[in-house]
N, C-alpha and C positions, 0 to 999 in steps of 0.2 A: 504494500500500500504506500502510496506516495501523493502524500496531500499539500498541494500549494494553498498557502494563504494568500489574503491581499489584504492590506492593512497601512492604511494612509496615516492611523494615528500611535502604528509602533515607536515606540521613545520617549512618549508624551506619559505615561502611566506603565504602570510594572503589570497590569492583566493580562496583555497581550503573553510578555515577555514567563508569567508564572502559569498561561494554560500551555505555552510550545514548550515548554519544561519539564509537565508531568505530561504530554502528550508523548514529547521525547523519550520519558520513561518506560511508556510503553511499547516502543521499539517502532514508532511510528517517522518513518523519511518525511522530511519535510521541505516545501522551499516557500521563505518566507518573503514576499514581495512586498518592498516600501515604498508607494507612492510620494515624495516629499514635494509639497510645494515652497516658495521663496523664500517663507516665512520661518518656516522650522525643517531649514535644512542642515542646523545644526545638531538633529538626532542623528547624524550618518554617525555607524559606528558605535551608538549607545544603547546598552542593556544585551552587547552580544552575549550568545549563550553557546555554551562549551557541548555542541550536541554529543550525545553518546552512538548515537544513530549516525552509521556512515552515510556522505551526501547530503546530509539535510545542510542546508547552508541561508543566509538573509542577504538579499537584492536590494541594495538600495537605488530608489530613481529622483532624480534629480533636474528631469525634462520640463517639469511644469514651472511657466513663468508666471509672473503675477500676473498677469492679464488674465489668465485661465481661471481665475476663479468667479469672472463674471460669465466667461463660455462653456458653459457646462457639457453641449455635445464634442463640441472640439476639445476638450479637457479630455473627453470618456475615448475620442478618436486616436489623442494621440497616447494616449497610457495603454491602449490597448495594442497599437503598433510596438510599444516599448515591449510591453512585456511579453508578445512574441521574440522579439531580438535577445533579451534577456533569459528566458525560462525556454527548458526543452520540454515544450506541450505535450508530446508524445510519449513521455514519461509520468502524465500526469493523472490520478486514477480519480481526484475529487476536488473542488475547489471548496477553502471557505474565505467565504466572504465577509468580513469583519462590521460591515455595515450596508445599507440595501442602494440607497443614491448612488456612493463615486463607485466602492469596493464591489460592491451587487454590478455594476453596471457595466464594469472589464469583465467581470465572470459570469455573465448575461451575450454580451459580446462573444468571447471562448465557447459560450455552450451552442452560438447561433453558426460558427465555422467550424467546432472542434469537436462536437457532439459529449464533453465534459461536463457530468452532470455536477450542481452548487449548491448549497449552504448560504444562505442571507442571517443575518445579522439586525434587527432594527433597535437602532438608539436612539439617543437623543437628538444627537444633530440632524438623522434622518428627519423625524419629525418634526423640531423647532427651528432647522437651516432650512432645508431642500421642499420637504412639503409647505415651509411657508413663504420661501423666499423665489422656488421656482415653480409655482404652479403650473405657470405652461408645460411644464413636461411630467406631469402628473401623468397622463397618457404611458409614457415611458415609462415611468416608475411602476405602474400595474403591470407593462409585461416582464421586466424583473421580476415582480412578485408572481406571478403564471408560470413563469419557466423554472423557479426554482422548486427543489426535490425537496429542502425542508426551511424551514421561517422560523428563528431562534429572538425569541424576547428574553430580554436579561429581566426582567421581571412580571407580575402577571399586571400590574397596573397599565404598564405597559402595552400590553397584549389587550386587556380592555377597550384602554384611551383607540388604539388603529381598529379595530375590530367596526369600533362604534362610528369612526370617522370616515374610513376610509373602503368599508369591506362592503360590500351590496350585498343583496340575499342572492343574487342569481348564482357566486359561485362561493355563498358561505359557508355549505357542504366541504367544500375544496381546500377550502382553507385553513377549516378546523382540521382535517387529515395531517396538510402541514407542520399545523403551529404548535412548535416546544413553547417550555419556559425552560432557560437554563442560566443560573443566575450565576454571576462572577463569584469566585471564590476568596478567602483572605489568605494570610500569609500564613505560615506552618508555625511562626512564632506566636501568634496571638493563641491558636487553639491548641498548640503544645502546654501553655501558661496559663489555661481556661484559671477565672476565679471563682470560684463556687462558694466565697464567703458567704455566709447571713451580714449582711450589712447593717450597717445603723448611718442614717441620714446626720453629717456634722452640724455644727453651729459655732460659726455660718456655713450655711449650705456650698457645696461648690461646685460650680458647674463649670466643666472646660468644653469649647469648642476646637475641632482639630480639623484646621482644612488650609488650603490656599488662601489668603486674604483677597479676596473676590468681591465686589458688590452682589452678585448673584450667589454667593454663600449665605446669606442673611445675617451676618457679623453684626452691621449695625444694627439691622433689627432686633436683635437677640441681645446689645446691648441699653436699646432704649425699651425693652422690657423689661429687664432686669433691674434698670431705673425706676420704672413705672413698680414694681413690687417691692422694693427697698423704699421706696415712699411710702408706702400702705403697710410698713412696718414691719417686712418681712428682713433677715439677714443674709444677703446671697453676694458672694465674690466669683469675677468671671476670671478663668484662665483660657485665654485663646493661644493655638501654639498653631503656628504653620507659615510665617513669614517665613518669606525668600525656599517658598518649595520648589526642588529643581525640576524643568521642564513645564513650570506652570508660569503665562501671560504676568506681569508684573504689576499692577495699576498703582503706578508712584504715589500718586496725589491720593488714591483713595487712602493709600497704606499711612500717608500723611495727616488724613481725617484721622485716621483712627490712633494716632500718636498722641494728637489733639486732645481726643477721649480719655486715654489713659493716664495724661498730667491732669485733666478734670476728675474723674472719679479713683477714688485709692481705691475701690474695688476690685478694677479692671488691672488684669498683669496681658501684655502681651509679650508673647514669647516666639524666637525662629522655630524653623523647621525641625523637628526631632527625627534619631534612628527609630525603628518602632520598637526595638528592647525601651527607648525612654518615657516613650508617646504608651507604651504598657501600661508602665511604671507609677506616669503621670494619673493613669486613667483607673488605678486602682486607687488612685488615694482621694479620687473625687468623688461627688455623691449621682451627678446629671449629666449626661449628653446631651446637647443643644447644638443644631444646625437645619435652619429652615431654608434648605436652598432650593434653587428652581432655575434653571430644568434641573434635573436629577436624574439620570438613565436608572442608576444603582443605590450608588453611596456604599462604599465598602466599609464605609469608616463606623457604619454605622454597628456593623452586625460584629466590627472588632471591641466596639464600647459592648457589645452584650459579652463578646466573651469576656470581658472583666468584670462581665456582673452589674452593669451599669444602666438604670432606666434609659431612655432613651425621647427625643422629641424630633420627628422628623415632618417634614413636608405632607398636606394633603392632596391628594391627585397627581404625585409623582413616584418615581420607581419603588421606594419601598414603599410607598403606604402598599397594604391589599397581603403583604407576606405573612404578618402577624393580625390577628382582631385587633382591632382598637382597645387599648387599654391593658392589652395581654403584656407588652416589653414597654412599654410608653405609650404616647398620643402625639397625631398630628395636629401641624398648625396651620393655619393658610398663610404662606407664603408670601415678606412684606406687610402682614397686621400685626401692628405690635401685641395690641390687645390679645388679638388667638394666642400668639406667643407666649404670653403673660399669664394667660387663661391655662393652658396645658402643662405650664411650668409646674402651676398650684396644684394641679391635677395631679399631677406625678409624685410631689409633696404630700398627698394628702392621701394617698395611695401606696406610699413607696415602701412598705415591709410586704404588700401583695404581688407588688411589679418585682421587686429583686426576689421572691421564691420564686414567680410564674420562669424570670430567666435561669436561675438555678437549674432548673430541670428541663431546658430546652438539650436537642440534642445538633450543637450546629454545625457538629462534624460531618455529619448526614449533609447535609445541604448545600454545605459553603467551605470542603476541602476540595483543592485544587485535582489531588487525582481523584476523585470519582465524579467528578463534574470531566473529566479529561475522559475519562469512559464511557460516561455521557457521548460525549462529540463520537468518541469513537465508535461505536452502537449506530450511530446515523450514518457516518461515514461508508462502514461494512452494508449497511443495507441498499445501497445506491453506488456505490462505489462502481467505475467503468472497468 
């Protein structure tokens, strides 16, 4: 078996780099194809992995100029040219496709000359870039989704939100045959280190946030709630850790707002990027996860704060809500209301010796380790395989 990828956002996140890892494990040849455009063509060369599997090797391309990211069929035209030049097709038993718009659409291409049956992907950016930004080729993006063999949502909100948007009844038969959930898995360090404390909520309370400092993390949101409940008398201190994470967009000026925040309230500590031995470490000695971000394909971050035993407050209508009942590991907030924010904090406080047993006894080795999610794929791959 000899499975090419295509994957425009290897470098940018370590999921790519820790499913070809355990797929590797399983004696699976690989060839991993990286479309780079202008922008981040300084991942050439990052997150190589030392395959154990003779042959498997990562392609990086470098053809796309910045112009191509307003010509979306000339972009699909000429990456498809590329990656015949570069990859021996003929060698190739299954494509996956990392995402359904750019990735889906070289391997939609392949399948329409090379008889190569695919694997789609849909994420966020499918959804929030390409179904909103290029509708005229909406047309296109449905026979993507017709010719592929199977349709992988990283989460079932996911699989929901397109179902409901995008899917017609004429082939909703077809589609349900398709459609996985297969959700990204965490590191081996977090679920080696599981916490299965019984917890006791400190005073003051301490909620850390762990992400890129992004406007679309909900940072500030999360901090003018935390205001808004420390006025109403509550005692709650924020720890955010995740300046200067590498391979993530920089927003100076925001990171500057939030400098701002942290000489105003002594609550607030902002802190750089951690290894995740520290971002562990940190996350056991806190009492609340807090990250209302949006979009949100996943959030890994999220399901490593439960392996330390950690309530949790995530997004409504985005990739994790729908995995856990509401109220089972935490509660969502809507995204940008302080108030919900505010609201679900209290909620997790006032619930919190029910929420830390409910994750006591989850089992999220099951779910969210890397090789049996790598099994997963593999299972799909073997039954459609050329």
């Amino acid at each position: 078996m000899h499975i090419l990828h295509i994957t425009n956002s290897y470098g940018g996140t370590a999921v790519y780099k820790n499913l070809y890892m355990a797929l590797d494990d399983l004696g699976i040849r690989q060839t991993i194809y990286v479309p780079l455009n202008s922008r981040n063509r300084d991942r050439v060369g990052k997150q190589m992995i030392d395959f154990k599997t003779k042959e498997s090797i990562i392609i990086y391309s470098t053809v796309l100029k910045w112009y191509h990211r307003f010509l979306y069929r000339l972009k699909i035209k000429l990456l498809y040219k590329d990656v015949q030049k570069k990859v021996r097709l003929d060698e190739i038993s299954f494509v996956h496709a990392s995402t359904q718009c750019l990735d889906g659409a070289i391997a939609y291409e392949l399948k329409q000359h090379y008889k190569i049956p695919f694997l789609i992907a849909v994420r966020n950016t499918d959804l929030n870039t390409y179904y909103r930004f290029f509708r005229y080729h909406i047309g296109y993006f449905e026979k993507i989704l017709h010719a592929a063999e199977h349709i992988v949502f990283i989460s079932p909100k996911y699989l929901e939100i397109y179902r409901k948007k995008y899917i017609t009844s004429q082939w909703g038969n077809e589609f349900a045959t398709k459609a996985n959930v297969i959700p990204n898995g965490i590191g081996p360090y977090f679920l080696e280190n599981r916490n299965y404390s019984n917890r006791a909520i400190h005073n003051p309370i301490r909620i850390i946030f762990v992400s890129a400092f992004l406007k679309a993390k909900g940072i500030i949101e999360t901090i003018n709630a935390i205001e808004l409940l420390n006025r109403k008398g509550y005692h709650i201190c924020l720890n955010a850790v995740g300046r200067g994470l590498p391979g993530r967009n920089k927003e100076r000026d925001f990171i500057r707002q939030l400098e701002e925040l942290e000489r105003k309230y002594p609550w607030l500590t902002l802190e750089d990027y951690k290894s995740p031995e520290a971002i562990c470490k940190q996350m056991r000695q806190s009492d609340i996860f807090v990250m209302p971000s949006k979009p949100e394909t996943f959030g890994l971050v999220y399901v490593e704060a439960l392996s330390q035993n950690l309530p949790i407050v995530y997004t409504k209508g985005e990739g994790f809500d729908g995995f856990f009942p509401e109220g089972e590991v935490g509660y969502s907030a809507i995204s940008g209301n302080v108030a919900s924010i505010a609201e679900v904090i209290m909620k997790v406080i006032h619930n919190y010796p029910i929420i830390v047993n409910n994750i006591t006894r989850l089992s999220l080795e099951k779910d969210f380790s890397w090789p049996l999610i790598a099994t997963k794929y593999m299972k799909l791959y073997k039954m459609l395989q050329r």
